[in-house]
C-alpha positions, 0 to 999 in steps of 0.5 A, spaced: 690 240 094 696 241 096 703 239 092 710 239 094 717 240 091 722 237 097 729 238 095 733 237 102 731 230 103 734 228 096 740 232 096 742 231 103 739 224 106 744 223 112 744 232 113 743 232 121 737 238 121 742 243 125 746 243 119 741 245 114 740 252 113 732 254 110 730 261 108 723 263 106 721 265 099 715 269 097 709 267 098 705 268 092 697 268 090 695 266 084 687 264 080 689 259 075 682 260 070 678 256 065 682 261 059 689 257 062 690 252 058 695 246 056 697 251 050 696 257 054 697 255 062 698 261 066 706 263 067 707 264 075 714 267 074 716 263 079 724 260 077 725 253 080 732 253 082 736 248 086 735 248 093 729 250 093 722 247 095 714 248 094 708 247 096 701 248 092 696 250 095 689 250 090 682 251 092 677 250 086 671 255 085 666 257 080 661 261 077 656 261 072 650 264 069 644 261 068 639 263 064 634 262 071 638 269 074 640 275 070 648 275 073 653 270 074 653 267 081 658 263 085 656 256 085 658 250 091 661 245 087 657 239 090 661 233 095 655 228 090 659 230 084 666 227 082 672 231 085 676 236 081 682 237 085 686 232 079 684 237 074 689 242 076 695 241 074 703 243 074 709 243 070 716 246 070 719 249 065 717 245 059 717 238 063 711 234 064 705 235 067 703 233 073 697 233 077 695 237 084 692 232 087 692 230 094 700 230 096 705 230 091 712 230 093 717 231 088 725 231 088 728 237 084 733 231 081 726 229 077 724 237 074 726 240 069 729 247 071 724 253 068 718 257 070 712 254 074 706 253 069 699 251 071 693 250 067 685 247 069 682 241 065 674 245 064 672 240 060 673 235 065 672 239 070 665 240 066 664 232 064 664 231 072 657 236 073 652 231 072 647 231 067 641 234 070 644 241 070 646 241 064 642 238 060 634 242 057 628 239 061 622 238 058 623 238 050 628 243 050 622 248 053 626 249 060 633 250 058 639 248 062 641 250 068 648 251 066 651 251 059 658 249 058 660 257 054 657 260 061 660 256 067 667 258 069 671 254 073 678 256 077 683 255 082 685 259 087 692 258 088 697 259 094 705 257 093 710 258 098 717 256 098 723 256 101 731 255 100 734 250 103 742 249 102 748 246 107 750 251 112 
C-alpha cells in the first residue's frame, strides 16, 4: 500500500518542473509489529520537514503458532478474507492518524511537523480472520488453528523521500 506526501504541487502549483530542484533522501526500512501501537507506535526518526515529500510503501505478513506445529511459521494471508492494507496507519508528530490505504496524497500545508510514527490495528487485523481458524472444533476437543496470543502480524514498511524547493 502505498501513501504519499507531495509537497511541490502545493507550494509551487504554477512552478514549471526545469525550475524545480529535487534531492533524494534516505531510503529507509522498517517492521512495524503487532507490540507498535496507538500508545506505543513504532518512532521512525524520520522529521518531516518542509519541502519534503514521502511515499510509504507496506507489505503485510504473519506468523503464528499453532498448536498442530511445534514452531511458529510464516502464513499467506488469504485474498477470501478481508484486506488488511487499512489497518496500518500513520502520523505525524502528534497530528492525527491516518490510514495506509490504497494511495494517499497529502500536502505538508495539512500536517503537522514532528517525527513519522506508525503502528497496526492487531485487533482488527485478528477480527478479519475467519472464524474456523480461530475457533476449537469438535467441543473444544481439537483446538483453534490459531489463538489471538499467538499470532503476529506485521508490516514490512519501505519509505523514500525527496526534498523539493525552487531553484
Amino acid at each position: 500500500e502505498i501513501a504519499s506526501i507531495p509537497v511541490y504541487l502545493s507550494v509551487l502549483p504554477s512552478a514549471a518542473t526545469a525550475s524545480v530542484e529535487i534531492a533524494a533522501l534516505p531510503r529507509r526500512e522498517f517492521v512495524v509489529e503487532d507490540k507498535h501501537t496507538q500508545v506505543t507506535p513504532l518512532k521512525t526518526g524520520i522529521q518531516i520537514q518542509d519541502n519534503e515529500q514521502y511515499i510509504i510503501n507496506a507489505v503485510f505478513a504473519y506468523s503464528g503458532k499453532s498448536p498442530y506445529q511445534k514452531e511458529p511459521n510464516w502464513y499467506r494471508w488469504s485474498s477470501d478474507w478481508p484486506n488488511v492494507d487499512e489497518d496500518l496507519y500513520f502520523r505525524v508528530g502528534t497530528g492525527p492518524w491516518n490510514k495506509v490505504n490504497g494511495r494517499a496524497i497529502l500536502k505538508t500545508e495539512d500536517l503537522d511537523k514532528g517525527e513519522l510514527q506508525l503502528f497496526l490495528d492487531r485487533k482488527r487485523i485478528w477480527e478479519k480472520i475467519p472464524p474456523k481458524f480461530k475457533d476449537p472444533k469438535m467441543l473444544g476437543l481439537l483446538p483453534a488453528i490459531f489463538k489471538y496470543r499467538d499470532l503476529h502480524p506485521q508490516f514490512n514498511v519501505v519509505i523514500t523521500g525527496r526534498k523539493v524547493r525552487a531553484k
